[in-house]
C-alpha positions as CSV (number, residue, x, y, z in Angstrom):
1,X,-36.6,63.8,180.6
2,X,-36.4,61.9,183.9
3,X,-33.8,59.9,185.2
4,X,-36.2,57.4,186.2
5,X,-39.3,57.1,183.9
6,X,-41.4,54.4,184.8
7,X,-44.8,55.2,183.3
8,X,-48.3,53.3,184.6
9,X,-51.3,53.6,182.6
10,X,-54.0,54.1,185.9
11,X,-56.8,53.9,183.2
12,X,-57.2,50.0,183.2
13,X,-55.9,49.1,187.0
14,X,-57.6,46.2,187.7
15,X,-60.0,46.3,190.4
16,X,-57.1,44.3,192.8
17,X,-54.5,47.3,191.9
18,X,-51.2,46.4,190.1
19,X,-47.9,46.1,191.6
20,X,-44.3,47.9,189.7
21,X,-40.7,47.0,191.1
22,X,-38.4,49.2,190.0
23,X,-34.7,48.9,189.9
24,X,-32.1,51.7,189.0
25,X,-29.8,50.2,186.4
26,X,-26.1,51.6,186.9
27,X,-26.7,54.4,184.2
28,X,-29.9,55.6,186.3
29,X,-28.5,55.3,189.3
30,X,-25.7,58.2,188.2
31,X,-27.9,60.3,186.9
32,X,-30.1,60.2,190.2
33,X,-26.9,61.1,192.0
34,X,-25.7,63.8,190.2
35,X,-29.9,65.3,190.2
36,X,-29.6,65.1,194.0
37,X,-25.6,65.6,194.6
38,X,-25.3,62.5,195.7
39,X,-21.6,61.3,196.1
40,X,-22.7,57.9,194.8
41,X,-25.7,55.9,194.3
42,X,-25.4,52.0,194.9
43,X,-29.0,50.9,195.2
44,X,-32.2,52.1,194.2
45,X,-35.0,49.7,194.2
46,X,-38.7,50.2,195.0
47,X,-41.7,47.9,195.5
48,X,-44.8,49.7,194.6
49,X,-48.7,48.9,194.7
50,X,-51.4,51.2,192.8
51,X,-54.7,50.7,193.9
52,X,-58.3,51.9,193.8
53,X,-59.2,54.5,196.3
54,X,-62.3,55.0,198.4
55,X,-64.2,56.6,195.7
56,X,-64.0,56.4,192.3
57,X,-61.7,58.5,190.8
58,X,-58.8,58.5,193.2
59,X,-56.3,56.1,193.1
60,X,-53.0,55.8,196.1
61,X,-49.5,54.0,195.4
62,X,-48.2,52.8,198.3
63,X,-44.9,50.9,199.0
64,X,-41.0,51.1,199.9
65,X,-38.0,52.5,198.3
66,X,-34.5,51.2,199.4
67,X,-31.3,53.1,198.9
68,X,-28.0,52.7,199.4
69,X,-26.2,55.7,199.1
70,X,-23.4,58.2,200.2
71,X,-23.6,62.2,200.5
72,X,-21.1,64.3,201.2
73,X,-20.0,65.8,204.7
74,X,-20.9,69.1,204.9
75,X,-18.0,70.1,207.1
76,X,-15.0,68.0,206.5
77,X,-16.1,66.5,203.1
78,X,-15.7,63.0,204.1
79,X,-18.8,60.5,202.7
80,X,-21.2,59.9,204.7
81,X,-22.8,56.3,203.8
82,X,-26.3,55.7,204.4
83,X,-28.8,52.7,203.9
84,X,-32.4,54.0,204.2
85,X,-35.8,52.4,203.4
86,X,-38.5,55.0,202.9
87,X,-42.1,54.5,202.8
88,X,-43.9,56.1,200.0
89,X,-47.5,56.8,200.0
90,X,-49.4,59.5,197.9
91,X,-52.6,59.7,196.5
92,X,-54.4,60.9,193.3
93,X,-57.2,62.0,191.5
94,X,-57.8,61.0,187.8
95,X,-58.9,64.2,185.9
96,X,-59.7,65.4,182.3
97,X,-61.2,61.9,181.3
98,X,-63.6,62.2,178.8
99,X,-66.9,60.1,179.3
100,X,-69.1,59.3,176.6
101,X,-71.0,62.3,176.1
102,X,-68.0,64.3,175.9
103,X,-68.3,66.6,179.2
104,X,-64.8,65.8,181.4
105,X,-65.1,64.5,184.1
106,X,-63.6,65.8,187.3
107,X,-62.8,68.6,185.9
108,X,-64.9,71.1,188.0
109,X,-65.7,68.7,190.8
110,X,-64.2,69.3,194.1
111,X,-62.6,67.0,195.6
112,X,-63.2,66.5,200.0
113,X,-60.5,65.5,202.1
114,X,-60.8,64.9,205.7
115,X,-58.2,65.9,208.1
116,X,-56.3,62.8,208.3
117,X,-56.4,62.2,204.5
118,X,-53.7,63.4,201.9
119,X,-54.9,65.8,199.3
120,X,-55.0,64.0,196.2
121,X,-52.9,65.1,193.6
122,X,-54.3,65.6,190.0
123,X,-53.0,63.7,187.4
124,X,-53.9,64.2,184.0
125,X,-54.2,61.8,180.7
126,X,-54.3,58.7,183.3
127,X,-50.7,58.2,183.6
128,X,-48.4,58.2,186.2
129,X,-44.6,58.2,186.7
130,X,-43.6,56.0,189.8
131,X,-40.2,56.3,189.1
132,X,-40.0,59.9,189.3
133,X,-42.1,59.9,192.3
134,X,-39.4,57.5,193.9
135,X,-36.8,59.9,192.8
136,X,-38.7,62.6,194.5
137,X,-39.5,60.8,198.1
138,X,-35.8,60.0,197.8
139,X,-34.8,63.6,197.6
140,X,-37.2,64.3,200.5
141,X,-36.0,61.8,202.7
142,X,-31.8,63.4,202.4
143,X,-30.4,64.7,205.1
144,X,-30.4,68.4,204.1
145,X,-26.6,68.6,206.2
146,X,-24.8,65.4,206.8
147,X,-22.2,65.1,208.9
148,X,-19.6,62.7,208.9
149,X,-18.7,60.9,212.8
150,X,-15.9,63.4,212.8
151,X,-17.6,66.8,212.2
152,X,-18.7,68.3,215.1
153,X,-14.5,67.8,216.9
154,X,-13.9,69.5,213.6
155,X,-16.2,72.4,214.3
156,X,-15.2,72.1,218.1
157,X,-11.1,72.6,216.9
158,X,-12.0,75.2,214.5
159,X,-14.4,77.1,217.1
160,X,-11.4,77.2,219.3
161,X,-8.7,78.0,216.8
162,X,-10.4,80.8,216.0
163,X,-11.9,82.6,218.8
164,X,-10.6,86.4,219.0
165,X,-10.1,87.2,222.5
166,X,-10.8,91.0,222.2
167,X,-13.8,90.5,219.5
168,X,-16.8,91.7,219.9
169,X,-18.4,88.4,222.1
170,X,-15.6,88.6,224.6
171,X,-17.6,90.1,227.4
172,X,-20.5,88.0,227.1
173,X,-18.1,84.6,226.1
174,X,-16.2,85.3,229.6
175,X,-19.6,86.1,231.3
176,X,-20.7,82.9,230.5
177,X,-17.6,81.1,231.7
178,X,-18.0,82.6,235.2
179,X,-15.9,85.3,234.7
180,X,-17.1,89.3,235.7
């Protein structure tokens, strides 16, 4: 199960699309952090729009997620705070509907995307989980490595604590500093 499940039926979206907020309660907002190691999780709120996409058949959410949240430093294990406010955009393509003659639609029809379009992605029974893809563009948008204000002096100090003057980069290291 999800930490965020926030199901919308895309079978009856009006023609005008539908709008979803969503916001984390505390309980969800853990369990997001521990699924992403996040040191904490204050805020988690998105404002969503599904709608009808240029053909029939495809249908785009749109919208912005807002975070508050802190990761860990990688290098001196301090938290790093961070308030971010991602866009969110993805598209898909409703298939395996039955129509009334009982072929399935979609099923074997390809599907053309320009250059400058997303792929759709196929979505199956008509419905979709907009908080999981929330969780997901949040995971995305992490800084793979943050570093607190203080890291790179660290990495500096330790870089010079720990330089071995008859290792192996010795030669080249006083090369570079204009030595012969």
């Amino acid at each position: 199960m999800n930490e965020l499940t926030r199901l919308a039926s895309l079978e009856d979206l009006p023609v005008a699309g539908r709008t979803m907020e969503i916001f984390a309660d505390p309980v969800e907002r853990a369990s997001i952090a521990r699924r992403l190691d996040l040191a904490g999780l204050g805020r988690f709120e998105a404002r969503l729009h599904l709608s009808h996409g240029p053909r029939e058949g495809i249908v785009i959410l749109r919208g912005n997620l807002e975070i508050d949240a802190t990761q860990t430093c990688v290098v001196t294990l301090d938290p790093v705070a961070m308030i971010m406010e991602i866009p969110i955009e993805r598209y898909f393509s409703l298939c395996g509907r039955s129509d009334d003659d009982g072929d399935h639609a979609g099923e074997d029809e390809e599907i053309v995307v320009g250059i400058d379009n997303e792929e759709p992605e196929p979505l199956v029974n008509g419905l979709l989980d907009v908080g999981e893809i929330a969780v997901e563009e949040l995971s995305l948008s992490l800084d793979p490595y943050p570093r607190s204000p203080g890291a790179d002096e660290m990495m500096r100090r330790f870089q010079e604590d720990n330089i071995d003057p008859n290792g192996p980069f010795a030669r080249l290291r006083s090369l570079r500093d204009g030595g012969h």
